[in-house]
ZAMI-837804 format. One record per residue (C-alpha): residue number from 1; x negated, y, z; residue in one letter; chain. Coordinates in steps of 0.5 Angstrom, whole numbers, plus 500, padded with zeros to 3 digits. Each point is the difference from the previous one (the first is absolute). Layout:
N
@nr:NUM, xx:X, yy:Y, zz:Z, rest:a, kette:A
...
This chain:
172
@nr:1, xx:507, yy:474, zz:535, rest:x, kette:A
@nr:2, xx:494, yy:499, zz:497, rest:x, kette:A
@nr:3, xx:499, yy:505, zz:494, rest:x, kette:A
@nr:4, xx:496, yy:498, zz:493, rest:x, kette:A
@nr:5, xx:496, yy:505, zz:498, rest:x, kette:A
@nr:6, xx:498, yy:499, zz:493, rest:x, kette:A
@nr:7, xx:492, yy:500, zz:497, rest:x, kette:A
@nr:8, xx:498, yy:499, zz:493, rest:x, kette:A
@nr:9, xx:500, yy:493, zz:501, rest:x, kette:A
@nr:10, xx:507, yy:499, zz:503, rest:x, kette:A
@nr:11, xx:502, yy:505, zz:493, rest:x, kette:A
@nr:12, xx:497, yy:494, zz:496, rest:x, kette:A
@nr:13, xx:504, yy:495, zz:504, rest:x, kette:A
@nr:14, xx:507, yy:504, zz:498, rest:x, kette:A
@nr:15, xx:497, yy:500, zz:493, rest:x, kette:A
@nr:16, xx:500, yy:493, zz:499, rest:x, kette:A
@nr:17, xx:506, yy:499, zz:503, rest:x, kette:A
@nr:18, xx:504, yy:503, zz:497, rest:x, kette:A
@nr:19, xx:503, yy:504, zz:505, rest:x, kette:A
@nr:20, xx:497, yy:508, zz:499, rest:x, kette:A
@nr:21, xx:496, yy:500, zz:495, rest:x, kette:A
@nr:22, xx:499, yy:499, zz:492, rest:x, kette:A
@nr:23, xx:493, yy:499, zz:500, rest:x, kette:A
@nr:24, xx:495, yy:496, zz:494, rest:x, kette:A
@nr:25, xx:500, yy:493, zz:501, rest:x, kette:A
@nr:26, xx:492, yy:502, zz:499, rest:x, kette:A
@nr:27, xx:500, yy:504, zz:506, rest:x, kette:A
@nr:28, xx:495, yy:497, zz:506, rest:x, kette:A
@nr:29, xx:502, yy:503, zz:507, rest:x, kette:A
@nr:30, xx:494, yy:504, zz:504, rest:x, kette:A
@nr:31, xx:496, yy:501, zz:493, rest:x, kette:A
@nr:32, xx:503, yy:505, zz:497, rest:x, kette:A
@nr:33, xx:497, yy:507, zz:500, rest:x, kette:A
@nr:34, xx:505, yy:505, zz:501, rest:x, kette:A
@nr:35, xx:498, yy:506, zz:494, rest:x, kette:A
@nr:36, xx:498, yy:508, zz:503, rest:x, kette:A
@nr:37, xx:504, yy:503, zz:504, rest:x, kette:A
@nr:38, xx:504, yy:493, zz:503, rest:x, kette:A
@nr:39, xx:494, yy:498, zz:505, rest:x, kette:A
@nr:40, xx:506, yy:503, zz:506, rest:x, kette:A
@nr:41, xx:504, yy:493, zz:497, rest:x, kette:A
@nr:42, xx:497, yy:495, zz:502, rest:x, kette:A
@nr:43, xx:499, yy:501, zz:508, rest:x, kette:A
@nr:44, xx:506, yy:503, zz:502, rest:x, kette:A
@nr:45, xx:501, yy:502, zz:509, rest:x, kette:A
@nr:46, xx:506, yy:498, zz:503, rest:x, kette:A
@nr:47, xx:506, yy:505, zz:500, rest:x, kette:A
@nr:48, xx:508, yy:498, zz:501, rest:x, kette:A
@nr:49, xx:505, yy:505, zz:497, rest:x, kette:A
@nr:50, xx:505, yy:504, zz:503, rest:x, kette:A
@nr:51, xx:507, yy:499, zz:501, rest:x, kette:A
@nr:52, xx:502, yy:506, zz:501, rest:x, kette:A
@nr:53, xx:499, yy:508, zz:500, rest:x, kette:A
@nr:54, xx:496, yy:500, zz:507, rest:x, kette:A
@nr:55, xx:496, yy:494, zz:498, rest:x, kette:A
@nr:56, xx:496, yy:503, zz:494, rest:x, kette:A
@nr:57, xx:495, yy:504, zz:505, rest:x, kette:A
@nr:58, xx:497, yy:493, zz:502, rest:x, kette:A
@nr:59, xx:501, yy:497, zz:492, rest:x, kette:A
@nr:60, xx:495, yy:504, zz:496, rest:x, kette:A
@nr:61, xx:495, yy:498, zz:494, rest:x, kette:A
@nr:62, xx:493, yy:502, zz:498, rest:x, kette:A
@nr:63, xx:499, yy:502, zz:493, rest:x, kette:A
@nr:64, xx:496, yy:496, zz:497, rest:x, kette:A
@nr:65, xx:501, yy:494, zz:504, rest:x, kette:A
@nr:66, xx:504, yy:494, zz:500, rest:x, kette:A
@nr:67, xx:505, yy:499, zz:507, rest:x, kette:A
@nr:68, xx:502, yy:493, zz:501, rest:x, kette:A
@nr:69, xx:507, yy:502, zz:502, rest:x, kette:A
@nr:70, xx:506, yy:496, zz:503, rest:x, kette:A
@nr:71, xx:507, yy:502, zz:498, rest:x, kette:A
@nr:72, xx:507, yy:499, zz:504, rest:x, kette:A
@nr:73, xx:506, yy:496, zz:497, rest:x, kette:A
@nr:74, xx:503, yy:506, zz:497, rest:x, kette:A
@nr:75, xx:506, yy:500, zz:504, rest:x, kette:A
@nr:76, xx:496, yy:503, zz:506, rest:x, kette:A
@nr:77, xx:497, yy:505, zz:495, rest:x, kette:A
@nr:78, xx:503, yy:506, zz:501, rest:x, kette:A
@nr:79, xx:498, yy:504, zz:493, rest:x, kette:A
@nr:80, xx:499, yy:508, zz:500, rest:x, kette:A
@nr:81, xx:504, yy:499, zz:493, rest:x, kette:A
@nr:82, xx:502, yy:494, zz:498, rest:x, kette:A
@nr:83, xx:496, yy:497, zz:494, rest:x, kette:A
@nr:84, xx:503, yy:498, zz:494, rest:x, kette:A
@nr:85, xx:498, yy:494, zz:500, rest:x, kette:A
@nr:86, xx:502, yy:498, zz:507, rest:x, kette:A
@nr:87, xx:499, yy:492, zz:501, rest:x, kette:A
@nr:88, xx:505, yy:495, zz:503, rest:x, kette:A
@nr:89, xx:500, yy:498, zz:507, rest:x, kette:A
@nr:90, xx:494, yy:495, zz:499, rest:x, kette:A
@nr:91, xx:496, yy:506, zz:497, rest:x, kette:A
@nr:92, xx:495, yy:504, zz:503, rest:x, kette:A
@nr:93, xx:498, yy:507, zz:501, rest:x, kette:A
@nr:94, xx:497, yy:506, zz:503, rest:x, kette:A
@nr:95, xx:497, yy:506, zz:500, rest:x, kette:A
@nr:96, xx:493, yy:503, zz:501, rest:x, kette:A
@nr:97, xx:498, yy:507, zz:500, rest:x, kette:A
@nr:98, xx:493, yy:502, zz:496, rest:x, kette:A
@nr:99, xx:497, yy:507, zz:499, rest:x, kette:A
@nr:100, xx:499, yy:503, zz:493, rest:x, kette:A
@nr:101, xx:494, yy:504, zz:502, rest:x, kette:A
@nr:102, xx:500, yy:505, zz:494, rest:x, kette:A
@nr:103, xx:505, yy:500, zz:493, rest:x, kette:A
@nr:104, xx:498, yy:494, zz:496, rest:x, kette:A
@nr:105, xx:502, yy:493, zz:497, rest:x, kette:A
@nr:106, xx:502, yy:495, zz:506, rest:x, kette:A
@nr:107, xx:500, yy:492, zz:497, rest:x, kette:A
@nr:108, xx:503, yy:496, zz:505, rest:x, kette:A
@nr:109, xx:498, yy:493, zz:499, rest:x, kette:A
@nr:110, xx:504, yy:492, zz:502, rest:x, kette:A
@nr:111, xx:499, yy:493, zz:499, rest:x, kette:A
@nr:112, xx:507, yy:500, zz:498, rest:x, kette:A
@nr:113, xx:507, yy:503, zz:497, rest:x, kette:A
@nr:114, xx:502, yy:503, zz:507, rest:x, kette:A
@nr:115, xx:504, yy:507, zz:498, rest:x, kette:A
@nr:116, xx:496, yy:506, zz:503, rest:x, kette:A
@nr:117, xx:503, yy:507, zz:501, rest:x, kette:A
@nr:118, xx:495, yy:506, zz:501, rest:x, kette:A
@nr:119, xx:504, yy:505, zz:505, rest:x, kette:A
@nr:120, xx:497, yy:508, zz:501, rest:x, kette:A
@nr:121, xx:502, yy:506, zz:502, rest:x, kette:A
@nr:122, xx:503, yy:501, zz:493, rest:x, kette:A
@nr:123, xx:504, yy:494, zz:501, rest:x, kette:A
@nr:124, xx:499, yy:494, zz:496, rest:x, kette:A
@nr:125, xx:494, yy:500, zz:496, rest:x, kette:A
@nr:126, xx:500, yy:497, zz:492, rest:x, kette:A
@nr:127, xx:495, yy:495, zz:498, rest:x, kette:A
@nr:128, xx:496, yy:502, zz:493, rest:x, kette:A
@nr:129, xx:497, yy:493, zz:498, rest:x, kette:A
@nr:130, xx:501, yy:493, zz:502, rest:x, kette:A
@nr:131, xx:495, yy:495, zz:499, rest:x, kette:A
@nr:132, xx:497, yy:493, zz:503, rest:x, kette:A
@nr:133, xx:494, yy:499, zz:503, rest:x, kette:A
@nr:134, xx:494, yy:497, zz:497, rest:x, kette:A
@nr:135, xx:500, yy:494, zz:499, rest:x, kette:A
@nr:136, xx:498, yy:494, zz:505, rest:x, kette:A
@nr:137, xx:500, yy:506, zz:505, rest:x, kette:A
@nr:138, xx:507, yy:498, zz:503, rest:x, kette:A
@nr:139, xx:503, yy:507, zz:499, rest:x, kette:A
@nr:140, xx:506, yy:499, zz:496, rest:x, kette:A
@nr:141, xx:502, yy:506, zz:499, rest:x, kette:A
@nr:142, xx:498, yy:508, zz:500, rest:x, kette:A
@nr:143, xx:505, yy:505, zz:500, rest:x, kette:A
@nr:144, xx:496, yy:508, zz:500, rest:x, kette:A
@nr:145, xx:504, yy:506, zz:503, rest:x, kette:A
@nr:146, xx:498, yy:508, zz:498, rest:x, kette:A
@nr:147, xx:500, yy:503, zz:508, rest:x, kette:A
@nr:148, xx:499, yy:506, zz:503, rest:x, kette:A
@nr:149, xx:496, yy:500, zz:505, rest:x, kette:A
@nr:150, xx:504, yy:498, zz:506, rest:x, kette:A
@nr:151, xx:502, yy:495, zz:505, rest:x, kette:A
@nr:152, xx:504, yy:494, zz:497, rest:x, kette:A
@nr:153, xx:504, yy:494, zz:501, rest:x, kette:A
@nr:154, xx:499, yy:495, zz:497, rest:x, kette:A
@nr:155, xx:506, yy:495, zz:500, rest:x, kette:A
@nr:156, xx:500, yy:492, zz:498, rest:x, kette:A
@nr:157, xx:506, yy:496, zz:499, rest:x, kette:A
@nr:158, xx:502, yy:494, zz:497, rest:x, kette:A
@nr:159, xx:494, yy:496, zz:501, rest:x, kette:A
@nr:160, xx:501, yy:492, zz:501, rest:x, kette:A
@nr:161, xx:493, yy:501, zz:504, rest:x, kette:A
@nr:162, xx:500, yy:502, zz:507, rest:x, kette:A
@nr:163, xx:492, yy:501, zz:500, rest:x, kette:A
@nr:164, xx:497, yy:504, zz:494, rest:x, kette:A
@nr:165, xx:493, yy:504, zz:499, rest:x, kette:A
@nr:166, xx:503, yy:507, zz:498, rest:x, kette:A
@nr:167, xx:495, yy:505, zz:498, rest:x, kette:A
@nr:168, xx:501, yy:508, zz:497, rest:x, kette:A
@nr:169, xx:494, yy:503, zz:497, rest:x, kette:A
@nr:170, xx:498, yy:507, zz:496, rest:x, kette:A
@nr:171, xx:499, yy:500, zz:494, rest:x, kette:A
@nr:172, xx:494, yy:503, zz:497, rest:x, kette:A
């Protein structure tokens, strides 16, 4: 099977089609600059989400940088806790490990609506803003969470793309 990874410029495709992202009509694909503290966006490294407990050792982003991720069909994802928002059978999902090296504010950031859980030692960790991304940035959507420092899960679920750039950053 032959995976797409998406960049910059195969986000600006999906916003002009309509398919992931509400992007201005004004938006020109590669000449956007992203603002301080989403450089990590723009070049996103290879990474396939884990569809179960023993595959999240082998699926683990870095702060700050943006994966390129491949998700399942959500029928062959088995979640630590079902998400709220599952998706139907034509959806996908997966889950990701990411490590909060010090308590702080952690965003996670998507090119679109897919549903995200955040999974720690404490359970299911509550999100303290939602917001999009800056414009022309093919982020569509930020959600922040207040951890502790720890190993988390990060679950995506109901996502209509099976390829997506995903990144968690510290917040200052």
């Amino acid at each position: 099977m032959k995976r797409i990874l998406l960049g910059v410029f195969s986000l600006a495709l999906l916003c002009s089609t309509g398919t992931a992202l509400a992007e201005p009509e004004s938006c020109t694909p590669g000449t956007t600059s992203l603002p301080a503290g989403y450089e990590g966006w723009s070049n996103p490294t290879p990474l396939t989400a884990a569809t179960d407990n023993a595959g999240l050792s082998a699926s683990h982003l870095t702060l700050n940088h943006a994966s390129a991720v491949h998700l399942a069909h959500t029928p062959d994802v088995h979640f630590l806790q079902r998400p709220a928002e599952p998706g139907g059978s034509v959806s996908y999902g997966g889950m990701i490990a990411f490590e909060a090296p010090k308590s702080g504010t952690y965003r996670i950031m998507l090119p679109n609506k897919t549903w995200i859980d955040v999974l720690g030692q404490a359970g299911l960790a509550v999100s303290t803003n939602h917001q999009h991304g800056p414009d022309c940035s093919g982020i569509r959507k930020m959600v922040d969470f207040q951890l502790p420092a720890g190993q988390y899960t990060l679950q995506l679920a109901g996502s209509g793309l099976q390829d997506m750039p995903v990144m968690v950053s510290a917040l200052p």
